[in-house]
N, C-alpha and C positions, 0 to 999 in steps of 0.2 A: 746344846742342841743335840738330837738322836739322829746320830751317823745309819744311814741308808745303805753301806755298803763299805767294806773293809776288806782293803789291798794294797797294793804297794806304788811308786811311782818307777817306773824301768827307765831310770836316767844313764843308758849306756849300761857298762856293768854295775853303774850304783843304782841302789835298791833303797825306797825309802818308804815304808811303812805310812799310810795313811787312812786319814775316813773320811769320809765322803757325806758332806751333808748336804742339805737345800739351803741355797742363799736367797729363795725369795719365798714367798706365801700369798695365797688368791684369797684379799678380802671380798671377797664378790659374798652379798647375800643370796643364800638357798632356798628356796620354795618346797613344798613338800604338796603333791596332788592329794587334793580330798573332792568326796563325793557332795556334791551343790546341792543334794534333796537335805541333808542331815550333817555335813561336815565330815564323814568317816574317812582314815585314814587311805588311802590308798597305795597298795603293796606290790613289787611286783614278786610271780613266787619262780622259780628256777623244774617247769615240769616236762616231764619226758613227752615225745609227741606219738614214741611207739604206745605205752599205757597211761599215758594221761596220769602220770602218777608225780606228785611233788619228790624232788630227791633233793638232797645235802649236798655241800661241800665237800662231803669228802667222799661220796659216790661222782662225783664231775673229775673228766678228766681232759686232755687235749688231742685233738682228730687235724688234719688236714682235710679239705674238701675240694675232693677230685674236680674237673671239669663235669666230668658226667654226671655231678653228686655224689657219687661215692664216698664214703669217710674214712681216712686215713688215721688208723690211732697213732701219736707219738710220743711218749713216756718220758718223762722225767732221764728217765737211765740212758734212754737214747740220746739227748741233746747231751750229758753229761761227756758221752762217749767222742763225742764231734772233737777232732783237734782246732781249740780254738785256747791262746795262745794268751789273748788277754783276759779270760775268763775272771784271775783276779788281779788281773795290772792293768795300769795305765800306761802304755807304752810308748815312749815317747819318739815320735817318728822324722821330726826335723823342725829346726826352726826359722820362723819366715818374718818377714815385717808386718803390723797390721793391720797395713792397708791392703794385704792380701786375700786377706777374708773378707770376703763379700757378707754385708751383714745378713743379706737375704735367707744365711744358711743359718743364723743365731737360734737358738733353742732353747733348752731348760738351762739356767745358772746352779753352778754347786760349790762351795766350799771346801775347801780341801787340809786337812788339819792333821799333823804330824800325831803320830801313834805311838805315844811311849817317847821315855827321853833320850833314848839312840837313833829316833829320827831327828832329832833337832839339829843336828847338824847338817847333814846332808841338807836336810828341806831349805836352812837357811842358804846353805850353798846355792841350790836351785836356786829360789825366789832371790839375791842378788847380782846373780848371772843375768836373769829375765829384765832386771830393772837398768843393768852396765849395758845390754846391747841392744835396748831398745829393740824386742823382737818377743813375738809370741812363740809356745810352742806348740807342732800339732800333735796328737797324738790321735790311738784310738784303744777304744775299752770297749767291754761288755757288760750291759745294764738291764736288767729285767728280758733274760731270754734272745738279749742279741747283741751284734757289735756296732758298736757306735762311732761316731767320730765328734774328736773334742778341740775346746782351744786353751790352753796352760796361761795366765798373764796374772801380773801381780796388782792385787789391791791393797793399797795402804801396807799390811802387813802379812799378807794372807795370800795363799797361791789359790786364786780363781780359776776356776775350770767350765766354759762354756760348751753345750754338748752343741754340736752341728749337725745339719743336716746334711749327707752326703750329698757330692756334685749332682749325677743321677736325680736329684729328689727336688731338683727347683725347674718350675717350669719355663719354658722359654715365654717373653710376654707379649707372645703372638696375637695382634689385633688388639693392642690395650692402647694405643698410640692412637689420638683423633686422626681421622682421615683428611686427606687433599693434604696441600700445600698451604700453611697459616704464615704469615708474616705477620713480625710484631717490629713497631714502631719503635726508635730509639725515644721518645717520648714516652711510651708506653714504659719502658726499662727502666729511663728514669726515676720515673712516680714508684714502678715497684721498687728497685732499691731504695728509694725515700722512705717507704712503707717498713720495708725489714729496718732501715737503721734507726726508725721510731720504732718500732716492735722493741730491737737490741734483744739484749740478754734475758738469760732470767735463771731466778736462783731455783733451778729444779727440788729442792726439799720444799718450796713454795706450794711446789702443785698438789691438788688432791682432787677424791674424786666425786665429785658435785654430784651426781646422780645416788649413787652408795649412802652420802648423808641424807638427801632427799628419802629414799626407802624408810630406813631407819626413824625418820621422821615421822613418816606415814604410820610405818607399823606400831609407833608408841602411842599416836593421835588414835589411831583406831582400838590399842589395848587400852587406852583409859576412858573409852566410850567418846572419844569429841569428834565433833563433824570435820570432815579436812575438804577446803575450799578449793576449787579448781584450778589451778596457777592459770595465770594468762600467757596464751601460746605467742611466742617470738618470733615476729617478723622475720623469716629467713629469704624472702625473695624468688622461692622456688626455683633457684636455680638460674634466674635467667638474669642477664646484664645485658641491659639495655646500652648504657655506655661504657664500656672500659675506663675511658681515662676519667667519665664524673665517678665511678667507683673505686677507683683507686684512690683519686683528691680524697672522698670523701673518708673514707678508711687511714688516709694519711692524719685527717684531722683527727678522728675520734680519738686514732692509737695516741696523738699529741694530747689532747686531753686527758686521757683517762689515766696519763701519766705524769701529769703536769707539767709539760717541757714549756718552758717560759719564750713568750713569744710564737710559738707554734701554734698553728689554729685561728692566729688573729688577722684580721681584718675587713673590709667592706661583705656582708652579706647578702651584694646582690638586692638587695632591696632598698629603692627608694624613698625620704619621705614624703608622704602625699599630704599636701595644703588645702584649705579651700580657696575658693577663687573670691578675691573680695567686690563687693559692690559698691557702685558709687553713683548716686542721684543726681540731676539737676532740675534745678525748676526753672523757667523761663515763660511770662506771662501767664501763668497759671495753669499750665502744663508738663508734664514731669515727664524726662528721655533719661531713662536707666541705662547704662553701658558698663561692659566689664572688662578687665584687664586680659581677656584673652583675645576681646573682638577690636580693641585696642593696638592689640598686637601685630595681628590679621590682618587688619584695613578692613573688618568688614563695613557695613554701608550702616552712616547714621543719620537721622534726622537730629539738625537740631533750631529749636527757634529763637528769634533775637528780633527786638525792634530795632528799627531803620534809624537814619539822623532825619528822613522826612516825615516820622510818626507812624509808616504804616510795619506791618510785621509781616516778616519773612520768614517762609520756613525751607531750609538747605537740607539737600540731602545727597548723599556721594559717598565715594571711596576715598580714602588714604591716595590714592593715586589721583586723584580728582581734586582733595587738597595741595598736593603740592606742585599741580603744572599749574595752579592759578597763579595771577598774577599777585605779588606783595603790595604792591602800590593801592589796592583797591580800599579805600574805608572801610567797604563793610567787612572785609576779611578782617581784618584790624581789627575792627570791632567786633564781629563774633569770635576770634581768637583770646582776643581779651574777656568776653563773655563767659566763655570754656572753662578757664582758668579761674575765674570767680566765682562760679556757680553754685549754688546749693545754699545760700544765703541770701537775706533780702540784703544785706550791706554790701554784696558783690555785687547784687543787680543795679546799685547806687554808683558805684567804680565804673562800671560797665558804662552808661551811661554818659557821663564823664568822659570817658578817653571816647567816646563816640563823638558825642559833642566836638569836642578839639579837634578829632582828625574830619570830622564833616567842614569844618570852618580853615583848612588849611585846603582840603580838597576844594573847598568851594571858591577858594580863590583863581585855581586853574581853572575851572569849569565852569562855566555861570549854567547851569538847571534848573529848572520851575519843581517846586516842591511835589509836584504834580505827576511830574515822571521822576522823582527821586529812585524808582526800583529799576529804570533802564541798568543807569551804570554793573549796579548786582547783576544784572542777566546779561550784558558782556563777559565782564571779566568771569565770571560762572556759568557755565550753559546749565547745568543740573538746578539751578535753583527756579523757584518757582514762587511766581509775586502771589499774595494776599491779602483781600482788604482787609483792616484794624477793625 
């Protein structure tokens, strides 16, 4: 790697010779502006605004700019002259634990690599100092034209040097805070810890960066001439949460899923299943009284009709409530219950009959009646029913 900068480490009166390189690098792809009528490159050029004239690199120089506008020229030779002390050190200024650095101030990362084999001592001194006391160090240096402030810590083998942002240079986060007073529920806390401890870990070399590949995608599809189809845009919600706690459930599950925690994610969804309702016929004298298990259930009101033990035919119609305050002693209940229960065949209608018979001739011995008024009895014991001629 090409050291950026060569100087020393000022560890008290030990001096340690080093270079200074970049430990990270911006894969971000770059655009270059061209003109939409014809594709021309598009340039910017460096011209003067007293005569409109293009100048070099090496006609530019550096100005301060007054409040009034005025320009301040300030030379090379000038800043050279300024007593600044770490111009080519690192000097290291105290060491602190690292949770003392507020990351807020983190910056550019740089490497830092022993210069020659008469640093390798010392440097190792350093970086197992850093590693026995559990503590960073602070320092500050001077980097492209100024002084900066840094943080010394050891990686793996290597004394990293994080540049900082001076105290001064972070702002307070004045108005970043929702407004009012929000109360959050201990249920609410729950689901979120639930959420993080399905989330867990992750092995950060995992990560990359899904937009970056997408580019590079594009700009091959488009150099080999193929059409690149519009991805379909992802439900994000707009921002709005209608319920906290079904958004967090629901977040709990997915993050269980898409990690396959066994057992997570399962059970009842809330939905029903739905049946149909079955149907069930009866015929009785040649007439046909449909009823179904819901109106069954209900008590709603049914007709239904049966012959008599005197021949003639009766047609009853009532409630569930109307069935059961009648009397059980009555034949004809007898008998249309028994009817009920048979129905929808001609071989039921045969039974039916039958146990009508028997319980008419067991009734008839209590009651001597003329065939004549046989439908009296039914319209006592029944007020709802209602006689008809055969």
């Amino acid at each position: 790697m090409r050291s950026i900068w060569n100087g020393a480490i000022s560890f008290g009166l030990v001096s340690i010779p080093i270079k200074l390189v970049n430990a990270t690098e911006n894969h971000s792809i770059s655009f270059r502006q061209i003109h939409l009528a014809d594709g021309g490159r598009i340039r910017y050029r460096k011209v003067c605004e007293l005569d409109e004239e293009e100048v070099s690199g090496g006609e530019i120089g550096k100005a301060y700019e007054d409040a009034d506008g005025t320009m301040i020229p300030i030379t090379d030779e000038d800043l050279a002259q300024l007593p600044l002390p770490t111009a080519k050190t690192i000097e290291i200024v105290a060491f602190v634990p690292a949770d003392r650095i507020d990351p807020l101030q983190m910056d550019a990362a740089y490497y830092l690599s022993a210069n020659g084999v008469p640093a390798a001592k010392p440097y190792t001194l350093l970086r197992e100092a850093l590693k026995r006391s559990n503590r960073v160090a602070v320092a500050k240096y001077a980097l492209r034209g100024r002084e900066r402030l840094g943080m010394l810590r050891v990686v793996d083998d290597v004394i990293a040097m994080h540049g900082l942002l001076w105290p001064d240079e972070i702002r307070a986060p004045q108005d970043a805070a929702p407004d009012g007073d929000i109360t959050v529920r201990d249920a609410e806390l729950d689901l979120a810890d639930a959420l993080m401890d399905t989330l867990g870990e992750v092995d950060m070399d995992s990560l990359h960066d899904d937009y970056r590949e997408a580019v590079e995608e594009l700009v091959a599809a488009k150099a080999a001439g193929e059409t690149v189809l519009p991805a379909e845009p992802e439900d994000t919600g707009d921002g709005k949460v209608i319920d906290l706690i079904a958004a967090l459930e629901n977040s709990v599950r997915a993050a269980s899923k898409s990690r396959n925690v066994e057992g997570a994610g399962d059970g009842d969804s809330g939905m029903a299943d739905v049946h149909p309702l079955k149907k069930t016929s009866s015929k009785t004298s040649g007439k046909t009284a449909r009823t179904t298990e819901a109106e069954q259930t209900t008590g709603t009101a049914k007709k239904t009709t049966h012959r008599t033990p005197t021949g003639k035919t009766v047609t009853r119609s009532g409630s569930s409530t109307a069935k059961k305050s009648a009397p059980k002693s009555t034949g004809a209940k007898k008998s249309t219950s028994t009817a009920k229960k048979s129905a929808g065949s001609a071989g039921s209608r045969t039974t039916a009959k039958k146990s009508t018979t028997k319980t008419a001739t067991k009734t008839a011995t209590k009651k001597r009646t003329s065939s004549s008024r046989g439908g009296t009895t039914a319209k006592k014991t029944a007020p709802s029913r209602k006689r008809t001629s055969a």
